[in-house]
N, C-alpha and C positions, 0 to 999 in steps of 0.2 A: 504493500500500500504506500502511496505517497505519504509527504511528510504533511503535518496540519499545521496550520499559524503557529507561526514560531513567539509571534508576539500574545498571543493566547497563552499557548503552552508555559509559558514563562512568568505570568503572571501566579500569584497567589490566590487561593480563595480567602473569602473572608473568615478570618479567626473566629470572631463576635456570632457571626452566624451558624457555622462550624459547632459551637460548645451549645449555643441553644439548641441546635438541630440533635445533637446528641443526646442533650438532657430529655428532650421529650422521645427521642427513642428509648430511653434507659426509664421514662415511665409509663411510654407503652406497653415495656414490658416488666411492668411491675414491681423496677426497683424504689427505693424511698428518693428519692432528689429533689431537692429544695434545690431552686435556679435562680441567680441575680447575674445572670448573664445578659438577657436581651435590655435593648434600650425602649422598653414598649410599658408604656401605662397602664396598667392593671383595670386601671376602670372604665366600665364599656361606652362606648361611642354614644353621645347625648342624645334622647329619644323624640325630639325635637329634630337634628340634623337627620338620623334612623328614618325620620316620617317623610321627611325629602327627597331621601334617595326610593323610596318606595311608593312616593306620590311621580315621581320621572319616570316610575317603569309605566305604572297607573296612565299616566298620561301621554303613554307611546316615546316617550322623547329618545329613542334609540337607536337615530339614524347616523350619518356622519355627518360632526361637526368640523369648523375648519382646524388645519393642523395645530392651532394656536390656542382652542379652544375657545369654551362657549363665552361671547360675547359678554352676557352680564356677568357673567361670573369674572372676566378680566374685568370688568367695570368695578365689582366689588374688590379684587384685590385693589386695584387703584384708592377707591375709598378707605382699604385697610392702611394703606402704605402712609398715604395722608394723612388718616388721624391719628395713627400712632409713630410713625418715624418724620412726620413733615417732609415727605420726597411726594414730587408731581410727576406722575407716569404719567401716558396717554396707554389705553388698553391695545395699540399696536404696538407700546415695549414691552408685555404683557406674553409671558408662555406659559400654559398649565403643562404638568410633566405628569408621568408614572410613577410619582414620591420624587424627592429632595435628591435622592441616588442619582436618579435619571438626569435632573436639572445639572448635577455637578457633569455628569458623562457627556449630556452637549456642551455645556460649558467648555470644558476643556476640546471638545471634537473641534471647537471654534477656532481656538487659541492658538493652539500647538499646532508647529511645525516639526521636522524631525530636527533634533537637537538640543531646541528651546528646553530650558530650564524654569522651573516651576517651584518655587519658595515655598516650604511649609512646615510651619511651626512643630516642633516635636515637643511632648505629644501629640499624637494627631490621630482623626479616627480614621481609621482601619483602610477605606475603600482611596481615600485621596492621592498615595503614592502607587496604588499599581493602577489606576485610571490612567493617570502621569505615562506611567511607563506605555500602557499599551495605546496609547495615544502616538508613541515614539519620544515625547519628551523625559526627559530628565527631573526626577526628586530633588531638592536640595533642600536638606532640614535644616532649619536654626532651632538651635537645643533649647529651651525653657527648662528652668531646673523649679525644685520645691521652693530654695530660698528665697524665687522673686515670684510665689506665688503661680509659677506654669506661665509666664507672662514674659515675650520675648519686647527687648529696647530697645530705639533706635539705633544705637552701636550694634547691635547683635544683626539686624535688619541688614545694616549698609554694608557690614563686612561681607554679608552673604553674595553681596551681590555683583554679576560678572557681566558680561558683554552679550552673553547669552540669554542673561536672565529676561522673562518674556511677563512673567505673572507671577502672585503672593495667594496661595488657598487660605482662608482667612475665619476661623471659625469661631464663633464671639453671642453668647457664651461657647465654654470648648466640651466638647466630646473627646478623649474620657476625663479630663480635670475638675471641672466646672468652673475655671478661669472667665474672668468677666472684665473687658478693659474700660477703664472710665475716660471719658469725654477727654479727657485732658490727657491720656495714655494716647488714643486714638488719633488725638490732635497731632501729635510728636511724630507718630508710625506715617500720616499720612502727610506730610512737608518731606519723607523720602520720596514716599511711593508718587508720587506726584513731579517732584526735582527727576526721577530716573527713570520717566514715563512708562510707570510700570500700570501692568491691568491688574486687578484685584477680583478674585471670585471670592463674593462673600458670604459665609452660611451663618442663616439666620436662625436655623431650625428650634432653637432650645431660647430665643427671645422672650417670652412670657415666664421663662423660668429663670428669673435673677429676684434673689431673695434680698438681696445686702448689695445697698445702691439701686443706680437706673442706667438703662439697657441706653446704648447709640449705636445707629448703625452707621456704618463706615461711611455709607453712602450718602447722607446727609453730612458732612464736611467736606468744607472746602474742596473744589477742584475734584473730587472722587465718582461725584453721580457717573458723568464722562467716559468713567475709566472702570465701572464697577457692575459688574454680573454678581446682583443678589438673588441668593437664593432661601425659600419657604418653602411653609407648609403646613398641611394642617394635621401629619399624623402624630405631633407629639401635642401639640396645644388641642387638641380634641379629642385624643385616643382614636385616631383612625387610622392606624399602620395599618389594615387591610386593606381599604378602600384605595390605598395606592394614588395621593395627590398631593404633587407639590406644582412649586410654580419657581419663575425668575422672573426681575426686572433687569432691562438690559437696555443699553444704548441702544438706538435704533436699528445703525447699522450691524450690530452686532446682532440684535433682534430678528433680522430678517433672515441670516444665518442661519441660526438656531429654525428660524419658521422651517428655511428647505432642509434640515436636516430630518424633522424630526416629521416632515411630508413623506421622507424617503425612510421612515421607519415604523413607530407605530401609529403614525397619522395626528390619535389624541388621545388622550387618557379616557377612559369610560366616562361615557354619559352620568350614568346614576352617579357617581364620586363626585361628578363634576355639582350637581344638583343639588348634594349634598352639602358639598363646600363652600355652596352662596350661603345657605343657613346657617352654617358654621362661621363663616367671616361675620356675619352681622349679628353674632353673639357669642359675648365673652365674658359671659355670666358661668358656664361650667369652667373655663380657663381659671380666671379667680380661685373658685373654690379648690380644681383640683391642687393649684400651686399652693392655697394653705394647706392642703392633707400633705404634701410633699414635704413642706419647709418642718413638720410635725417630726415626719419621718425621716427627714434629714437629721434632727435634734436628737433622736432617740439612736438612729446608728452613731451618730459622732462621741454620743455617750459609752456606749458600750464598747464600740474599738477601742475607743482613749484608756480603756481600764485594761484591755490583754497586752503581754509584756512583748516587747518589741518589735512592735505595731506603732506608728509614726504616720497622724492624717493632720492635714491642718483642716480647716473649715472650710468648703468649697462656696463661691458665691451666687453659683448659680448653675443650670442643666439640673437633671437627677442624678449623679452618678459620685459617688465615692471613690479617688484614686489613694490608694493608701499605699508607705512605704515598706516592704517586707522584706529587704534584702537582709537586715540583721540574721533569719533565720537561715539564709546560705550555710551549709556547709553542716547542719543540721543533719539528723537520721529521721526518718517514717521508723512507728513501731514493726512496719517490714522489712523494714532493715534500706529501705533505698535513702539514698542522700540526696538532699533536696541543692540543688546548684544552680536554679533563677525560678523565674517565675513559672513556665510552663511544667516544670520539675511540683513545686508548690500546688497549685492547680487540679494537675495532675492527681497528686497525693489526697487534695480534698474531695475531690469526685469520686476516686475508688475507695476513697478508706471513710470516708466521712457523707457522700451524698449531696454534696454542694459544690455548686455549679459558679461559677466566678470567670471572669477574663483574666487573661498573664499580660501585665505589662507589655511584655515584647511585640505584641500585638500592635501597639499603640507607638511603640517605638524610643518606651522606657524599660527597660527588664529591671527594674529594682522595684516595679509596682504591682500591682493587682487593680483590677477596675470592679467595683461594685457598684450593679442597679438599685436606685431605692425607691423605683417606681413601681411598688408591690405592696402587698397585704402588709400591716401591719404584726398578722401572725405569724407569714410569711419571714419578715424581716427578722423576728424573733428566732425563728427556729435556725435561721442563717448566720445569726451571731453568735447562736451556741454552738452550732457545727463549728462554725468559724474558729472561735475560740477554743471547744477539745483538739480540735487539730491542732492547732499551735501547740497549746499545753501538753501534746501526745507527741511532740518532737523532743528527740534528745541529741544532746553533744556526743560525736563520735569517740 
């Protein structure tokens, strides 16, 4: 047989989806597994948006729309963009996608040429560096560490950057940290990005979830609209990861890109999603609440890590997700006798020996971390910090 895409072959699957995928094979088939692995909101899709997508079937709406999607539903992002981030789209800069994934994959189909190099902050989630690659462009990560909060400087920014450099993935709040930059961080990053006419793809996905402070997006500063492919959605701010809908605001000509690419692929995202997502954008009344149950159950795991020994989290400002440091336990034994030597080693050990489902670091493109969801039951969360915690406590020094 011939050889298949070498740039396929070559990439990665996703880790994040990889570990939830397996957690619910291991309780289909009947093992005990408590999972903070997926980044997906435990509470169901609001019965109000629910009656929307099933008033569009009701009401025939299942023909094709244009590649760009449905009209008012671009009219209502536009209305969202406005009243919350102060940015004026017209509904032709306006793309509904198949979720936030999809919006990043044209994004970058736009972008990239083969060579161009592509800025992103580390940590980072998971799908942004092998898009990069199989796009033909080039990764280049600028490291964030714990001590400045997962939050890269302008030194860090400007040193990265080469002749090649084409664009910055730009994630705010971040997936897996819950880094949040403020107005004034954002200000500093965008007098490079602007001086070294760089383009910015910016993911807005975890927006409504910054607890500590207020949200800016990049795109509302100076000089940035210009230069910046934002990207949304509404499967974390409404619990609709099935429904498969996100969207981008995009410079025009960049806009119309994105239109013939995504003519020449899957046309448009589902009708019903889309119908859904009018009613969803014009209420943000479940957002609200679910962001208090989160900031709850943010307060409750931060409590219970901080008390197992050599367990290191600082306080995340924002997304749902817990990156805590675990590499003190390197070098450590499983009561199996295996030596724990990063994070997937770690992981590893709490899935088989303990029934808890977590992300490694390495994933993300820190291996001294672990990522944990706290977008889950509150029982849930409980029985995750005890696993958590005998595991640790069930490690000994070689």
């Amino acid at each position: 047989m011939k050889t298949l895409s070498h740039r396929t072959l070559n990439i990665a699957p996703s880790l994040t989806v990889a570990i939830d995928t397996l957690a619910k094979q291991l309780l289909a088939e009947g093992k005990d597994i408590v999972s903070l692995g997926a980044g997906e909101p435990d509470l169901d899709t609001p019965e109000n948006v629910c009656k929307a997508g099933i008033q569009a079937i009701l009401d025939k709406e299942l023909r094709y729309t244009a590649p760009t999607g449905i009209l008012k539903l671009r009219e209502a992002v536009c209305a969202k963009l406005k009243r919350d981030n102060n940015l004026s789209y017209s509904p032709e800069q306006i793309i509904m996608t198949s979720g936030a994934k999809h919006a990043v994959f044209n994004s970058l189909a736009v972008l990239i040429n083969p060579g161009d190099e592509i800025l992103i902050p580390s940590p980072y989630w998971v799908t942004y560096p092998e898009l990069v690659q199989w796009m033909g462009g080039t990764p280049v990560f600028i490291k964030a560490s714990a001590k400045n909060q997962f939050k890269i400087s302008p030194t860090d920014l400007e040193k990265a950057i080469t002749p090649k450099t084409k664009a910055i993935i730009f994630n705010n709040p971040c997936n897996p940290t819950g880094a949040v930059y403020s107005k004034n961080e954002l200000d500093a990053l965008t007098q490079i990005i602007t001086k070294q006419d760089l383009y910015c793809i910016s993911d807005e996905v975890y927006e409504h979830f910054v607890y500590d402070g207020d949200f800016t997006s990049i795109a509302s500063l100076k000089g940035m609209q210009e230069r910046t492919i934002l990207i949304n959605g509404v499967s974390k701010s409404h619990s609709m990861t099935g429904w498969r809908l996100g969207y981008k605001a995009a410079p025009i000509e960049i806009a119309k890109l994105i239109t013939k690419i995504q003519s020449q692929s899957i046309h448009h995202p589902s009708n019903i999603a889309q119908y859904a997502a009018i009613e969803a954008l014009n209420n943000l009344d479940f957002v609200h609440s679910m962001k208090n149950a989160f900031l709850k159950r943010r307060s409750y795991m931060i409590h219970r890590l901080r008390t197992i020994p050599n367990i290191q989290i600082d306080t995340p400002p924002g997304a749902f997700y817990l990156f805590a440091s675990v590499d003190k336990l390197y070098g450590k034994q499983s009561p199996s006798g295996h030596t724990i030597s990063n994070s997937s080693d770690f992981c590893k050990y709490l899935l088989e020996e303990e029934g808890l489902a977590i992300v490694p670091g390495l994933a993300f493109g820190d291996d001294s971390c672990v990522r944990f969801s706290y977008a889950a039951s509150e029982e849930t969360l409980q029985k995750a910090c005890d696993r958590f915690e005998k595991g640790v406590l069930n490690l000994k020094d070689k």
